[in-house]
Structure formats: C-alpha cells, structure tokens
N, C-alpha and C positions, 0 to 999 in steps of 0.2 A: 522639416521632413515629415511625409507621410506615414502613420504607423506602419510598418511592415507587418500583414497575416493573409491569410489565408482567406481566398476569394470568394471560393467552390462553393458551391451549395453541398450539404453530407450526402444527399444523393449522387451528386457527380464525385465527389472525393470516393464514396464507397464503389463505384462502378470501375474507376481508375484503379483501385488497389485492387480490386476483383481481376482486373485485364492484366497484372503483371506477371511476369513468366519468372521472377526469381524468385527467395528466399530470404525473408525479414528475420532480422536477430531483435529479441526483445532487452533491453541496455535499461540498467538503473545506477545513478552514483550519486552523489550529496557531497558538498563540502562547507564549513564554515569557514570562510575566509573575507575579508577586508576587501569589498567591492565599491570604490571610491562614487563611480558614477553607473549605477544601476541598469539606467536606462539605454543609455551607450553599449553598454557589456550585452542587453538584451537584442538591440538591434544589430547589431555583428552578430552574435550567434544567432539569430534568426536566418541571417543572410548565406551564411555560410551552410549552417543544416539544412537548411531549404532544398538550397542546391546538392545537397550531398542523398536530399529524396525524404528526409527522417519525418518520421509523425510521434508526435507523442504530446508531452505534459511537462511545462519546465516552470520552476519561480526560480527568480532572483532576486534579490536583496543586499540591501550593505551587508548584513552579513554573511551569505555566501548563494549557495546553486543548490536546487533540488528537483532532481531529472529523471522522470520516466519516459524512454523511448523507443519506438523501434527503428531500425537502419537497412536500408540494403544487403544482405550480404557482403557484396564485391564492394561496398563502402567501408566498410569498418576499419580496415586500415588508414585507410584516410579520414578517418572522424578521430582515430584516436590520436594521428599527426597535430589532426586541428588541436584537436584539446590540449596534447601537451606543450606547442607550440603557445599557451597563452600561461603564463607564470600563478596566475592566479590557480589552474586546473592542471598544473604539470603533476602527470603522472597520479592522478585520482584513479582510485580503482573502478575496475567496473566490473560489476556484478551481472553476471548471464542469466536471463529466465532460467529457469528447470526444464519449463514445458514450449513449445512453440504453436501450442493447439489454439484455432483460434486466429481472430482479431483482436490486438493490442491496441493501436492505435487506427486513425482514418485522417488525422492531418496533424500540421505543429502548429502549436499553442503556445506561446511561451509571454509568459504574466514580470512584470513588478510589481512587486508585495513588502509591505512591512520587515515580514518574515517569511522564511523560506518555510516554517512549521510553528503554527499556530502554539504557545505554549502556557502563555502567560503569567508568565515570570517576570515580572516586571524592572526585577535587577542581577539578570542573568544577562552575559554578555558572550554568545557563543561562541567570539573568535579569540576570549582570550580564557575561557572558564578550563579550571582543571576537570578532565572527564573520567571515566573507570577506565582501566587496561583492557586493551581487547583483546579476545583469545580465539584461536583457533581452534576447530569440531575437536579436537584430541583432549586438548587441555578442557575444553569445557566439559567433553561428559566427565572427565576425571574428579570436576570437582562436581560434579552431581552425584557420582558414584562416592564423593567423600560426605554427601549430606548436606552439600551447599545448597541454600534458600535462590529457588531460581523465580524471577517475576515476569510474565508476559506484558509488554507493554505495548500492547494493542487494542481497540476494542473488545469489547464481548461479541459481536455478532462476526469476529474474526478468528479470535482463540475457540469459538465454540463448533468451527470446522478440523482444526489444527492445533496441537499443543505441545510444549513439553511434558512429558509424564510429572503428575505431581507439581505444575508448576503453581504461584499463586496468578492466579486470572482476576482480574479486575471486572466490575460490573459497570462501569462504565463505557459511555458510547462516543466520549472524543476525546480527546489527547488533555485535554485544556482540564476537564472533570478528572483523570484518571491520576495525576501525578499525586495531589492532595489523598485520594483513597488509597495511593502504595504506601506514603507515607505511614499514615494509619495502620495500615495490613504490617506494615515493619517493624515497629514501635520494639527497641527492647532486642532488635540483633544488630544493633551499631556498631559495634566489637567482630560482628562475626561475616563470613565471605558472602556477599547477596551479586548474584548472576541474573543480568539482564540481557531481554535477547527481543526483535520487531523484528519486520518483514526483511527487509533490508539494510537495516543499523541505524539510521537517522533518529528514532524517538528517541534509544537508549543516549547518545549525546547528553540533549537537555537532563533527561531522568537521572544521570549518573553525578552531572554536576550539581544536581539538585537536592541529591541524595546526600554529596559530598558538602556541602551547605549547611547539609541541616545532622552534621557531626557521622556519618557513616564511613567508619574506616578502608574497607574493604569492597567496593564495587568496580564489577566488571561488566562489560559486554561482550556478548558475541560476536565476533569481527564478522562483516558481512551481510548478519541476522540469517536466520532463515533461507534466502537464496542460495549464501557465499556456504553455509552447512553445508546443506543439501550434494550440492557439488564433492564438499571434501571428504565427507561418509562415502560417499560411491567410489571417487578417485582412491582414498584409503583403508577400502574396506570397512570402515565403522562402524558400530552399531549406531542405528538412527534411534537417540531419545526424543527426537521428534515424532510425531505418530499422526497421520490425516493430511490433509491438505491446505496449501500456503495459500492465503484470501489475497489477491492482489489488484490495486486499483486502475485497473483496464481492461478492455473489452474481453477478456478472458477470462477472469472474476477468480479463478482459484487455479492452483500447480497441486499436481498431487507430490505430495513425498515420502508418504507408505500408502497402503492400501484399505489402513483401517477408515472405517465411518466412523463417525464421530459425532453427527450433527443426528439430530429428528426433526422428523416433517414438523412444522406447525402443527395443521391440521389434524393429524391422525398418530402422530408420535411416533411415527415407522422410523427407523434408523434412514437417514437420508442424511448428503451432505451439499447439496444442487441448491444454491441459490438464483430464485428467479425474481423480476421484479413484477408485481400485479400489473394483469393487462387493463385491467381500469384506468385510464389514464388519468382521473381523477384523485386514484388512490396513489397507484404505482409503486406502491412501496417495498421493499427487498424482503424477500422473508428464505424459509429453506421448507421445501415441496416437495415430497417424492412422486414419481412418475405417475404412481395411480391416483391422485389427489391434483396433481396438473391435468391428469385427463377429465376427471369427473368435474375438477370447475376452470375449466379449460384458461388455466395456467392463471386464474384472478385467487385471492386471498380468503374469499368467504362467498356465500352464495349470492347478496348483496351485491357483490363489486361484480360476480357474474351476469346477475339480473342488467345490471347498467353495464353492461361493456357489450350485450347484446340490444342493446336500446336501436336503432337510427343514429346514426353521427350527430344529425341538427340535432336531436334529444339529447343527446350526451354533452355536446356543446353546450345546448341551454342550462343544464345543469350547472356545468363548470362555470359560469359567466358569472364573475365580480363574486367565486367562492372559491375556497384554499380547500388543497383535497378535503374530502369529505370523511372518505372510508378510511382508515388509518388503522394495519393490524398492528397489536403490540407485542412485540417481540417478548421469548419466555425465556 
C-alpha cells in the first residue's frame, strides 16, 4: 500500500483553510499504551482523520500516541466516537486550546517514530513505569501554597514566556538535556512533595517515573499541564499561579493565560513576550522582538541578517548554497 499524506502543496493547503466558512477547535492528548503494529494504527488514523478534515502533528509508536490537532467544529463529535471506538484510545482526554487565535495547523502529518517523546532513558518503559499522581488546578496550588518544590519541565525558551511563580526553570533547550539537570536541581528533597507541570502533561510522564527511579518519594503532576489548568482556574474561579503565556507547538506559537509579560526583547531588553522567527532565511532563528526592534530591523535578528535579507534572492541564494545557516542569535 501507498503511504497515505498529504498531496497539496502548503500554498494550496493554506488557500483551502483560508476559503473555509467554519470554526477549527485546536485538540491535544498523549497516551502511553501498547501499540502492537505501529504502522497499521498510523494508516487508519490517517484515513479516518483525513476524512473527518483534521490538520495537525501526530507520532505513534509501540508505546503509544502523541497528538496536536485541529478539527472542524461540526467534527468533533465524531473524532471523539472515532477515538473511543479504538480500545487502545478509549476514552483519552482531550485537552482544548485556551486560545483559538491564529493558525494551528494547515494539513495532517502523522509520523512513526521510536518514540512518541524523545527522552532517553534507555530503561524506561512508558507503558508499564509507575508515574507521579496527578492533580487537579485546586489541589495543585494547595500544595504550592504549602511550599511544595514545583519544576517546569519545558525548555527555557518556553518557561521564559510563562511560568509557575517560583518554579525551578531549567536551562536547558530539549527534553533529552533537561531531565539529568532536574535531577541535579533536586538533589536532597527526595522525602519531600516535588510538583511537575508541561504544556499539556506528556514530559512530566517520563520525568516523574524518572524521578521515582532514581528514589523520590513524592512526585506529582499537573493533570493536563498548563492547557487542562488554564480551563479549571477560569471554570473554578482560581487563582492562576501560572502567570504569562503558554508556548505551543503550532502555527499560533503561544496562549495567553494572564496578561503579565514576562519575556524581553533580545535586542533592546524591553519587556516583550512575541516570539518571531528571523526573516533571513539563512538564519531564521526564533528569538523574542518587541514591535519597535521588528520595525527597525524589519523583523531579522541583528543588523547582519537585515543587510542579507535585503540582498536579491539570487544573492541570498548564493549565499546559502552548500552552507548551514550562517547568522545564528544566541538566546540569553
């Protein structure tokens, strides 16, 4: 059988999502579970979501599904028949954007991979590891208001838009680098309650059986992470010990969930929380811009990547040719 994807060119996928007259819900859920044959499980859900209109970002793996999507509106009922109708995905939660500003998605992609999340834990087994409790927006500020050690277990270029107040933030930039430096950062409250919380719940998983591995009595997570909060502070009135905005990996780039800034411009240190990527396509790198520093170097990273973004295309082209970006800012 032929891979089943996605034909379009991103111009014609972008022009079609452009022409549609309804209303896209953006959908995230993760399971670890025992997927005997990978590839089979990928091609039915392909076929099925296809049809149902969805765009998004999916891995699957023997050990289970990891889904960012958007749906139709008038679908959703019927995406969530589909899902639960397959034993493997009965009844997963599913977590709603916050914000619907924006493009999420522009078609479905959906990958087999090793892993559903890169981890590298070599003897971690995530469909049968014991993981932390998870807790709901109530109990968790409770125990932040009792003094519990809370860890973000996201990038830095993600916690430094958004955070729990007081949390510990990692300096690292991928999942794979950050679990070794929690550990670190922990050392010496293995006895005591440590609260882990991501965008959506998937890191804390690994982190928490990792945690519980390496002798930590008490770890929990956020049920949710960050979206499933968001939601129950507002449904429940709660104070949000979140503060800033949730980074997310789709065309939308961030959810606000208060209205603090939190981030600084690169360039000039202005309170800013706007991440753009450099128009140098050379560079292109992500950084965070405030409006008056995207005007003056018309949305590139340094003066440099400006000079060459205004070159001739051929020029710029020749540039690039059999060289890996050149201009590269480093994030502070």
């Amino acid at each position: 059988m032929a891979q089943l994807r996605n034909k379009l060119s991103k111009e014609d996928c972008l022009k079609k999502l452009a022409a549609e007259d309804f209303r896209r819900v953006s959908i995230s859920f993760y399971r670890y579970v025992r997927i005997e044959d990978p590839q089979s499980f990928r091609d039915i859900l392909w076929t099925e979501w296809n049809d149902l209109g969805i765009f998004g970002r999916i891995y699957v793996s023997k050990e289970g599904i990891n889904a960012q999507f958007s749906v139709p509106e008038h679908n959703v009922e019927r995406l969530r028949a589909a899902v639960d109708a397959r034993p493997e995905l009965n009844a997963v939660p599913f977590k709603i954007g916050v914000e619907e500003n924006g493009v999420s998605f522009w078609k479905l992609t959906i990958k087999v991979r090793e892993h559903i999340l890169a981890h590298g834990i070599d003897d971690l087994d995530m469909t049968t590891a014991e993981v932390g409790e998870h807790l709901p927006a109530e109990s968790y500020n409770a125990f932040i208001e009792n003094g519990a050690t809370v860890v973000d277990m996201r990038n830095k270029y993600e916690s430094d838009i958004g955070h729990f107040e007081g949390a510990v933030r990692p300096k690292a930039q991928t999942f794979r680098e950050e679990l070794p430096e929690v550990l670190d950062a922990l050392k010496g409250k293995e006895e005591e309650p440590v609260l882990l919380y991501c965008t959506g719940g998937i890191r804390c998983e690994p982190t928490s059986a990792y945690l519980k591995q390496h002798g930590f009595k008490e770890v929990y997570q956020l049920n949710g992470g960050i979206i499933q909060y968001s939601h129950e502070v507002k449904e429940k009135g709660l104070d949000s010990k979140y503060i800033g905005k949730n980074f997310v990996f789709d065309g939308r780039r961030d959810e606000t969930i208060t209205g603090d800034v939190l981030g600084t411009c690169a360039i000039c240190h202005a309170p800013s929380d706007e991440y753009i990527d450099c128009a140098n396509i050379a560079c292109h790198v992500m950084f965070i811009e405030c409006g008056a520093c995207q005007e003056t170097l018309e949305q590139c990273c340094s003066d440099e990547c400006k000079r060459v973004n205004n070159l001739p295309a051929a020029e710029q082209k020749a540039l690039r040719r059999g060289k890996k970006a050149k201009f590269v800012y480093s994030r502070t």
